[in-house]
C-alpha positions in Angstrom: 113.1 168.2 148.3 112.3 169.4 144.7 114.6 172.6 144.3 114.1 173.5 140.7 112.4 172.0 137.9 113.3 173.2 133.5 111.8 171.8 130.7 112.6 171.7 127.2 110.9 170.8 123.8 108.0 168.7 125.5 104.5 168.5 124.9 103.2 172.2 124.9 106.2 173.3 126.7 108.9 175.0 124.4 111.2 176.3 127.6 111.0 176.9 131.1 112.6 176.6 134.4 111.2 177.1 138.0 112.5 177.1 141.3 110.9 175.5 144.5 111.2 176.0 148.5 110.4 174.1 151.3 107.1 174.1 152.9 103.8 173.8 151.9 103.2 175.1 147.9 100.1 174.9 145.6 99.6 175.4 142.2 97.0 176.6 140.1 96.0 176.9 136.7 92.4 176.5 134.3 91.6 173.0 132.9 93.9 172.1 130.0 96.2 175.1 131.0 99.4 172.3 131.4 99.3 171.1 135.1 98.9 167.5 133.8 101.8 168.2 131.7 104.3 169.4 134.4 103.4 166.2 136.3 104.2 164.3 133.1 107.6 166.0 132.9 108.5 165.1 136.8 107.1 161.4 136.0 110.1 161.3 133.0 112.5 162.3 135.6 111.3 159.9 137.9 111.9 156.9 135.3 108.1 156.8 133.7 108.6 155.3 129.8 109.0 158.0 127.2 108.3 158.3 124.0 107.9 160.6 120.6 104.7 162.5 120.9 106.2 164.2 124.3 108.1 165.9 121.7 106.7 170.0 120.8 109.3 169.9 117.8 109.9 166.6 116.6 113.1 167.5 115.1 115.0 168.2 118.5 115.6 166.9 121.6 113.6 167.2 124.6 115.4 167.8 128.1 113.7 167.8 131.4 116.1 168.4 134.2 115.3 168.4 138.7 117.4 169.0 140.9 116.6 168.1 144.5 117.9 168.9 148.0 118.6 165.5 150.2 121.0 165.8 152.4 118.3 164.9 155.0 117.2 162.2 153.4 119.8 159.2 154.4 120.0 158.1 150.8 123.6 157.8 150.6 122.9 153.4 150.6 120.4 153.5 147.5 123.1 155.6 145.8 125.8 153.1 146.5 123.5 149.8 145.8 122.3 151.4 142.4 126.3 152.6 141.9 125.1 156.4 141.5 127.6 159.2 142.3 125.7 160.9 145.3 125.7 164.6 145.9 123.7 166.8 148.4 121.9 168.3 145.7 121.9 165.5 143.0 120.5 166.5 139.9 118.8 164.2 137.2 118.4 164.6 133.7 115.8 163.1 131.3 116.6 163.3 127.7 114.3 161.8 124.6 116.2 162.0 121.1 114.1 162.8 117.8 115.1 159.0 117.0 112.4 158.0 120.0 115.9 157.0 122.1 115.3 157.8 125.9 118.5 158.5 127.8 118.8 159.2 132.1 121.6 160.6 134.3 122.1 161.3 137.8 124.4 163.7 138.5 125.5 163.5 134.4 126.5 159.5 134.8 124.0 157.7 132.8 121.8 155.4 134.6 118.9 152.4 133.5 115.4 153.5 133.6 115.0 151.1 136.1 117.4 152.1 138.2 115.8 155.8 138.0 112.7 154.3 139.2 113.7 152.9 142.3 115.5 156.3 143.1 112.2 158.5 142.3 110.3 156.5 144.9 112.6 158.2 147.4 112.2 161.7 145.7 109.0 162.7 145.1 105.5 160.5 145.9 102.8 161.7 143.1 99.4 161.2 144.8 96.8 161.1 142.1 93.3 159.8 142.0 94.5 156.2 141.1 96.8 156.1 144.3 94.0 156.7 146.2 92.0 153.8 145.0 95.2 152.1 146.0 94.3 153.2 149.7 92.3 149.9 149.3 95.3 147.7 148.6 96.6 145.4 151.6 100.3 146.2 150.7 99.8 149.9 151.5 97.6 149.5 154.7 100.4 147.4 155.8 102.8 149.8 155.2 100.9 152.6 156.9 100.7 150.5 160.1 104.0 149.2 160.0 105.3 153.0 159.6 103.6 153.8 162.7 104.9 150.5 164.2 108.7 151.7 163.4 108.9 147.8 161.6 111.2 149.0 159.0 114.5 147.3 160.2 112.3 144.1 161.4 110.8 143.6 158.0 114.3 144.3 156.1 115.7 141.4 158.2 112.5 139.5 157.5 112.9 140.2 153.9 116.2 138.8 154.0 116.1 136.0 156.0 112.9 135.1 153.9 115.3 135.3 150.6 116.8 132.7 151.9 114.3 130.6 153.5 112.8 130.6 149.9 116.5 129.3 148.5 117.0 126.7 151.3 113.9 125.0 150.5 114.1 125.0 147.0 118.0 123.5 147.0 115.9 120.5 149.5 113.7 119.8 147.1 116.4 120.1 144.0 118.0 117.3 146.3 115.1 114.9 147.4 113.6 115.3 143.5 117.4 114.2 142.7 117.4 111.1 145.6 113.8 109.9 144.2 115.3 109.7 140.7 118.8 108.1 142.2 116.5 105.8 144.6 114.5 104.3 141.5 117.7 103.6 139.4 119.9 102.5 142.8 118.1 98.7 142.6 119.7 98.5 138.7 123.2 100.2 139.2 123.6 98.2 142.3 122.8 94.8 140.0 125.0 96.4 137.2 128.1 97.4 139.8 127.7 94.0 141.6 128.3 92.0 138.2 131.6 94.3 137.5 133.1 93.9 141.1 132.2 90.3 140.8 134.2 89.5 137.8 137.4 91.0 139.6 138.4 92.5 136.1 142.3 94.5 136.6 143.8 96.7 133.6 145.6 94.1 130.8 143.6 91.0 132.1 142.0 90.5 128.9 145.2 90.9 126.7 147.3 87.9 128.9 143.8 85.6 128.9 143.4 86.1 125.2 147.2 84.8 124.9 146.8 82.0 126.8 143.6 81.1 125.6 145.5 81.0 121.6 148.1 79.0 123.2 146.4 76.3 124.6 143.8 76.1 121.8 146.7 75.1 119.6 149.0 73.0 121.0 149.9 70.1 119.3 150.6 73.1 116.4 152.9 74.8 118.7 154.0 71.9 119.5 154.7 70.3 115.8 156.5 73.7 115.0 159.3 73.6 118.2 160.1 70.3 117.5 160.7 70.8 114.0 162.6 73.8 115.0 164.8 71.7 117.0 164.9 68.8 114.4 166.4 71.6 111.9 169.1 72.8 114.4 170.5 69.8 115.9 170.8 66.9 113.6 174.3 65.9 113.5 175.2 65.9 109.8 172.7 68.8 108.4 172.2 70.7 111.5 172.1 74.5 111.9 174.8 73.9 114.9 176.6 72.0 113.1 176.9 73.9 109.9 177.8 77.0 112.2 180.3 75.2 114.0 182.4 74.3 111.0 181.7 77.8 109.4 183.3 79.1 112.8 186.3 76.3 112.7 187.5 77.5 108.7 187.5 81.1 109.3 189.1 80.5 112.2 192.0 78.8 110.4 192.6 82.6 108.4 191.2 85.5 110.8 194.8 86.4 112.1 195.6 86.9 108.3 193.5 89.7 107.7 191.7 92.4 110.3 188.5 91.9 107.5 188.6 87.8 107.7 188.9 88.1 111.7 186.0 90.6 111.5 184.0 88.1 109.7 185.2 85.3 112.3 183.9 87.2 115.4 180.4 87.8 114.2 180.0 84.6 113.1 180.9 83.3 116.2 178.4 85.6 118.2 175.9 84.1 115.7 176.5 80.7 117.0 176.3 81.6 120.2 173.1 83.7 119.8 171.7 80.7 118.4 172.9 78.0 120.7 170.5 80.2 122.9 167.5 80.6 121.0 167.8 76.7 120.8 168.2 76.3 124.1 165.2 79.0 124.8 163.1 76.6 122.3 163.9 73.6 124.0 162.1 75.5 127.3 159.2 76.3 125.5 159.0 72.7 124.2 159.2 71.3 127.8 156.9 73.7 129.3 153.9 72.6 126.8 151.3 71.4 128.6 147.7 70.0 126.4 145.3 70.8 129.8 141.2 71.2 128.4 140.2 72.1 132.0 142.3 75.4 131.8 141.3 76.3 128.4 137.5 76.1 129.4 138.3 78.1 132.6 139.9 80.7 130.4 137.1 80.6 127.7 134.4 80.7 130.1 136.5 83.8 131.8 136.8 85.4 128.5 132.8 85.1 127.7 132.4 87.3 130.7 134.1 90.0 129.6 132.9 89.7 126.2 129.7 89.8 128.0 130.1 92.9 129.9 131.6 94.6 127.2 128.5 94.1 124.9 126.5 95.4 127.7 128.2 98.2 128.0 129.1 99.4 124.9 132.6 99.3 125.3 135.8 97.3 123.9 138.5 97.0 126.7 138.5 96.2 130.6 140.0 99.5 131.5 136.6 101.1 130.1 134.8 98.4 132.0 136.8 99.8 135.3 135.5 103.3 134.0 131.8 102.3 134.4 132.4 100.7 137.4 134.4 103.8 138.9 131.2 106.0 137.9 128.4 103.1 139.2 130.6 103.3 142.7 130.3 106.9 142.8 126.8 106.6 142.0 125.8 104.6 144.9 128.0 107.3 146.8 126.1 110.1 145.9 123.0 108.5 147.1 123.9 108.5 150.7 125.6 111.9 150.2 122.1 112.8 148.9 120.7 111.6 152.2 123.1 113.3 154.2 122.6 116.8 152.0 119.1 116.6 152.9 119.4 115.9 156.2 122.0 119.1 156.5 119.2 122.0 154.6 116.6 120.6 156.3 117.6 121.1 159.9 119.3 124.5 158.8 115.6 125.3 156.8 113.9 124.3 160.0 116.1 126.7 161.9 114.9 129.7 159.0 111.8 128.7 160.2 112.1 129.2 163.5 113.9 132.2 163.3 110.8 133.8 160.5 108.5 132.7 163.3 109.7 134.9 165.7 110.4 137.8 163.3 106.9 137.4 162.2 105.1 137.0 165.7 107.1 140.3 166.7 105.9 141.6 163.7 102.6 141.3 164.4 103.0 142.1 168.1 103.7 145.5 166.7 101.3 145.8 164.1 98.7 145.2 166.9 99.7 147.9 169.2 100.0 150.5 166.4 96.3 149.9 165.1 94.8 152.0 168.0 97.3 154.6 167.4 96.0 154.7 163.7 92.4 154.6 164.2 92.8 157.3 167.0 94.8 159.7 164.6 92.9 158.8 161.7 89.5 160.0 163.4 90.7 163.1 164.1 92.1 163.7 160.9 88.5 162.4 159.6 86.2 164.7 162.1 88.5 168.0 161.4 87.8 166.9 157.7 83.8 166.6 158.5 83.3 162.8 159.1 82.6 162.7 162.4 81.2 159.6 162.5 84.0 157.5 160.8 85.2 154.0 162.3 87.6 151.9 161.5 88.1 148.2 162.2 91.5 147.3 161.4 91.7 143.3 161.8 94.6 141.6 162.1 95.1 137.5 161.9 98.4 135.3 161.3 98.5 132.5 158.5 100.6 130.0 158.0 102.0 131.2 154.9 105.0 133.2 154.5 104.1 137.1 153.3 106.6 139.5 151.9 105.9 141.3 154.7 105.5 138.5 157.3 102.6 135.7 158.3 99.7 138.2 159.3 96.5 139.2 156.9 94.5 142.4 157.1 90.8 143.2 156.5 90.8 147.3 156.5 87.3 148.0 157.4 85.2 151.0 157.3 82.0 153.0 158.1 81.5 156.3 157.1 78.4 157.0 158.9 76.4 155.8 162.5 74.8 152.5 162.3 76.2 151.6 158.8 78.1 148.0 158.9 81.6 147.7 158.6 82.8 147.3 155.1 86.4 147.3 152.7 86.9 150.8 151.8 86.6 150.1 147.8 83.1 149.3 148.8 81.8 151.3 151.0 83.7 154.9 151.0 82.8 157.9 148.1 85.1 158.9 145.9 85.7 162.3 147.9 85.7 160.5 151.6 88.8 158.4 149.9 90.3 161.7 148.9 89.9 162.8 152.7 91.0 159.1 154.0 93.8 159.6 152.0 95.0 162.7 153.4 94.9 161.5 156.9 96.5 159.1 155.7 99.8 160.4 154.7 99.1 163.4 157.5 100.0 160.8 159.7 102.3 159.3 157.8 104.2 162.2 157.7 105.1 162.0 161.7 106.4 158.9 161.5 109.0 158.9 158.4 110.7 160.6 156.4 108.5 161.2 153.4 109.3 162.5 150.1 108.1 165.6 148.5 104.7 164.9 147.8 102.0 166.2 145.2 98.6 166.0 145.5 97.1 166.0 142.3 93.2 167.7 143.2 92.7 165.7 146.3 90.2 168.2 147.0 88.0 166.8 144.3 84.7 165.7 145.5 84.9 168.8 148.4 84.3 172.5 149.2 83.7 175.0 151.8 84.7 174.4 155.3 86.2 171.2 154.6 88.6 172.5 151.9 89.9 174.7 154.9 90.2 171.8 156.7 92.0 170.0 154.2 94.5 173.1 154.0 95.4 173.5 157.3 96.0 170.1 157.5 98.2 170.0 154.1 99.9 173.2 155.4 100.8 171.1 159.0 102.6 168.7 157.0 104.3 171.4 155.3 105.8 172.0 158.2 108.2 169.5 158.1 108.5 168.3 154.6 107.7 169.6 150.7 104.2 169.4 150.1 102.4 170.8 147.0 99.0 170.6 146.2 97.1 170.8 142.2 93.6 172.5 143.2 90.8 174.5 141.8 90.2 175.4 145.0 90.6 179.4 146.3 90.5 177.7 150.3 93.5 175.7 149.6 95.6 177.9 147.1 95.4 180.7 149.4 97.2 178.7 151.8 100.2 177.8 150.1 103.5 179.5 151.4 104.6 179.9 147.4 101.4 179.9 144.9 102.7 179.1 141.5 100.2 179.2 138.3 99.7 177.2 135.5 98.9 178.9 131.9 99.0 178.9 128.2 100.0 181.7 125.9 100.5 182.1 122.2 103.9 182.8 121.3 104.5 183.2 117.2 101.0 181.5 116.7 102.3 178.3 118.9 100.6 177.3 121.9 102.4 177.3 124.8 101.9 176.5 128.3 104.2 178.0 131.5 104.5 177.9 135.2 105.3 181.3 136.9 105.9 181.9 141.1 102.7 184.5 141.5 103.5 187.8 143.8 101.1 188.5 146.6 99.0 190.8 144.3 99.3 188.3 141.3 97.9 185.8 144.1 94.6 188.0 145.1 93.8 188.4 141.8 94.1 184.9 140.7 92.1 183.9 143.5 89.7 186.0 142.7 89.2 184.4 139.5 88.8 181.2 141.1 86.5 182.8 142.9 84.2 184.8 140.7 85.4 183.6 137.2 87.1 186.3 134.7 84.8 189.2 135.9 86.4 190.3 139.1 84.5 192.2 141.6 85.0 194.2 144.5 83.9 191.6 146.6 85.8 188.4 144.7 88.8 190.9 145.5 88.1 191.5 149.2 87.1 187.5 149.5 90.6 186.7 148.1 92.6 189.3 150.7 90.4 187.5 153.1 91.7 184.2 152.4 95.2 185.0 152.5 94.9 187.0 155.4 
C-alpha cells in the first residue's frame, strides 16, 4: 500500500508531502484544482517518461518520492529478478534534473525506467477512463477469468514452456533451411570430393613425380653427363684417380719429415678415397638409367591431374588439395548430421507440443468453469449498481494457434437491457455502464488476488443518486481488504471515504500553487457541503452533508 506521498518543484506543486492508511480513501478537489497533477506525480514514480515542463522552477530539480508498505505483497521474486534491494517499506524516488535528465531509485539504488515500470504494476493500478475502454480488450477479460480460475501458476508454466516451444521450432527450421541449401550443393561436392579421393593424392606426391618426370624427360643428357664424368676420372694416364694416386704416393715419400707435410698427406688421402666413392656412386647412377616412354607418359598424364585439380581449386600444392578434400568430407558429414539434428528437435518439439496441449486444454477446462462464477458475481455487482437487466455471454472456443495465454479465443458479450441482442461491450455499453462494469469488475477481482492499491480516477462519471451510493458501498467493501482511493465530484462517494483528502490551489507570493491536505471531520461536512450546494452553504447543504457521513 501507498504510505506517504512528497513532491517537490513539479508542475504547480512547489512542496508537499502526505501520508496515506489502509482502507478505503477519496479525494476531492474543484476542476483544475491539481488532482490530475498528483496522479501525474505517482505516474513518475511508477516509471511514466518525464520531461522539462513538469518542472515549477526550471532552474532546480524536481523530486517526487512514495513510499509503500508490502510486506503482504510476496514481491520479494520481482525484487530479485529486477536486482532491487527489497525492504518492507521500499521507498522510490523520481528525480528530473534542470538539464531534462530523468533519474529513478528504489530504496536509493538507481534503477532503469523500465525496470520501475514493471515494479509499479505491482504497486499501485491507476484506473482512468482509458482503462476502462480497455475493459473491451481480450487480454484483460482473460485475465479477469483466469484470476477467478486461480490459472496463475498454469499459465506461468505455459508461458515458459511456450518460450521454448517458440525456440525449438525456430532452431528446426534454422536446420531444415540449412539441409535444403546443403541438399542442393551435396550432388556438386559429392562430384568435386569423388574426383579428389579418386586421384589418391598423399602429401609430397607432387614433388617426387615432378623429379622423376625431369629425369626421364632427359636421359640421354643425364646420361652424356655420367659418362663423361667417368671418362674424366678413370682414364689411365690423365685420370682424376690417377692424378690423386700419385699426388698421394709423393707426399707420402716426405710426411714423416714434417707434422705440416703428413697433415697435407692425410687429407689428401681422404680426398681420394671420398672420390673413389663418388665415382663409384656415379657408376650406380649410370647403370640404373633406364630410357622407358611408357613411364614418363604415366607420370605426365599423373601430373596433368594434379595440375588439373589445382586450377580448379585455386590452389598450388597437394597438401591444399587434401585441405579441400578434408572440408568436402566434412561437408557431406554434416548433411546426415543435419538429418539426424532434425530428426532429434523434432520429436523433442512434438513432445512441447504435447505437453502445451494439455496445459492449454486444462486451461480452458478452468476458464469454462469460472465463467458462471463471473457472470453470477458480475450481475450482482451490476443490479446493486442499477442494471438489473444486464447479461453476459462469455464464449469460449480453442484454436489451433498458440496464444500467450494458451489456444482458447473469447467473444465478451453484452446486453444492457431486456430483449436487446448480445453485443462486444465497445459497442453496445454507455460510457457510464462501462464505468459500473468496470467496478464490478475489479470488486471481484479483488476476492480473488492480491491487488494493488488502486485509484479510481471519477469512475463515478456518467452517475448520480442512488447509484453513486451504490458505487460507494461497494468501493468501501473492497476497502476492506486492500488500499482503495477514489477521485470524485461526488458528495455520496466522498462522504464514504475512511480518510477524505482535498485537492486545492492557493497563491503563495503571487505563484499559484496547488496542495493536498487530510480534511478533519468538520473540514469534511463543510466540503461536502460545497459539493453539495456550491460556495453558498446552507443550513440544509450542512445538515445533508452530516447526513451523509453519518
Amino acid at each position: 500500500m501507498l504510505t506517504s506521498l512528497s513532491i517537490k518543484n513539479f508542475a504547480l506543486i512547489e512542496q508537499l508531502s502526505i501520508e496515506f492508511e489502509t482502507g478505503f480513501s477519496t479525494i476531492t478537489g474543484e476542476t483544475g484544482a491539481g488532482k490530475s497533477i498528483l496522479l501525474g506525480a505517482l505516474g513518475l514514480v511508477l516509471g511514466k517518461r518525464a520531461d522539462l515542463t513538469s518542472l515549477k522552477n526550471k532552474e532546480e530539480k524536481c523530486v517526487i518520492e512514495a513510499q509503500f508498505s508490502i510486506a503482504k505483497y510476496n514481491l520479494q521474486s520481482v525484487f530479485e529478478s529486477h536486482d532491487f534491494d527489497y525492504d518492507a517499506f521500499t521507498i522510490i524516488r523520481r528525480e528530473i534534473l534542470p538539464s531534462g535528465k530523468s533519474r529513478a531509485f528504489v530504496n536509493d539504488s538507481p534503477v532503469n525506467v523500465s525496470d520501475l515500470q514493471e515494479l509499479g504494476a505491482y504497486l499501485i493500478d491507476i484506473h482512468s477512463q482509458q482503462q476502462t475502454q480497455e475493459l473491451s480488450d481480450q487480454k484483460i477479460q482473460f485475465a479477469i477469468i483466469d484470476a477467478i480460475a486461480a490459472n496463475g501458476n498454469l499459465l506461468e508454466h505455459y508461458a515458459t514452456l511456450l518460450k521454448v516451444y517458440k525456440a525449438n521450432k525456430a532452431s528446426v527450421q534454422k536446420h531444415r533451411d540449412a539441409f535444403a541449401l546443403a541438399q542442393k550443393e551435396q550432388d556438386y561436392n559429392a562430384f568435386l570430393l569423388n574426383e579428389l579421393v579418386e586421384a589418391k593424392l598423399i602429401a609430397g606426391m607432387q614433388e617426387e613425380w615432378e623429379q622423376s618426370y625431369q629425369q626421364l624427360s632427359n636421359v640421354e643428357f643425364i646420361k652424356e653427363n655420367l659418362e663423361k664424368s667417368l671418362a674424366l676420372a678413370e682414364t689411365d694416364q690423365i685420370g682424376v684417380i690417377q692424378n690423386l694416386k700419385e699426388i698421394k704416393a709423393a707426399l707420402q715419400k716426405i710426411s714423416n719429415l714434417s707434422t705440416d707435410y703428413s697433415s697435407v698427406f692425410e687429407r689428401v688421402n681422404s680426398v681420394l678415397i671420398e672420390f673413389d666413392d663418388v665415382i663409384s656412386e656415379v657408376n650406380t647412377l649410370a647403370e640404373q638409367l633406364v630410357n622407358d616412354p611408357e613411364q614418363l607418359e604415366l607420370l605426365n598424364q599423373k601430373l596433368q591431374l594434379i595440375y588439373t585439380l589445382q586450377k580448379k581449386h585455386q590452389v598450388n600444392t597437394v597438401e591444399e588439395l587434401l585441405v579441400i578434400q578434408g572440408a568436402l568430407e566434412n561437408k557431406a558429414f554434416e548433411v546426415q548430421h543435419l538429418e539426424d539434428a532434425i530428426a532429434k528437435l523434432e520429436k523433442e518439439l512434438d513432445r512441447n507440443e504435447k505437453e502445451l496441449n494439455q496445459l492449454a486444454l486444462t486451461l480452458h477446462h478452468n476458464r469454462e468453469q469460472s465463467i458462471p462464477i463471473l457472470v453470477e458475481k458480475l450481475t450482482g455487482y451490476l443490479i446493486q449498481l442499477g442494471m438489473p437487466n444486464s447479461q453476459f455471454d462469455l464464449q469460449l472456443s480453442q484454436h489451433e494457434n498458440y496464444f500467450p495465454n494458451g489456444k482458447d479465443e473469447l467473444q465478451f458479450l453484452f446486453s444492457a437491457n431486456k430483449g436487446s441482442d448480445f453485443g462486444l461491450l465497445k459497442k453496445v455499453a454507455s460510457g457510464g455502464e462501462m464505468s459500473r462494469i468496470m467496478l464490478a469488475v475489479k470488486a471481484v477481482l479483488a476476492q480473488y488476488s492480491k491487488l494493488p492499491t488502486l485509484i479510481f480516477d471519477e469512475i463515478d462519471t456518467g452517475v448520480s443518486g442512488e447509484i453513486a451510493n451504490k458505487m460507494a458501498h461497494i468501493m468501501e467493501e473492497m476497502g476492506a481488504n486492500m488500499q482503495v482511493f477514489s477521485i470524485t465530484h461526488l458528495p455520496q462517494i466522498a462522504a464514504r471515504g475512511k480518510q477524505h483528502y482535498k485537492v486545492f490551489k492557493e497563491t503563495v507570493d503571487n505563484q499559484t500553487q496547488s496542495q493536498i491536505i487530510r480534511l478533519k471531520h468538520e473540514e469534511r461536512i463543510k466540503e461536502l457541503a460545497e459539493m453539495i450546494a456550491g460556495k453558498e452553504l446552507s443550513e440544509a447543504a450542512i445538515n445533508h452533508a452530516k447526513t451523509l457521513l453519518n
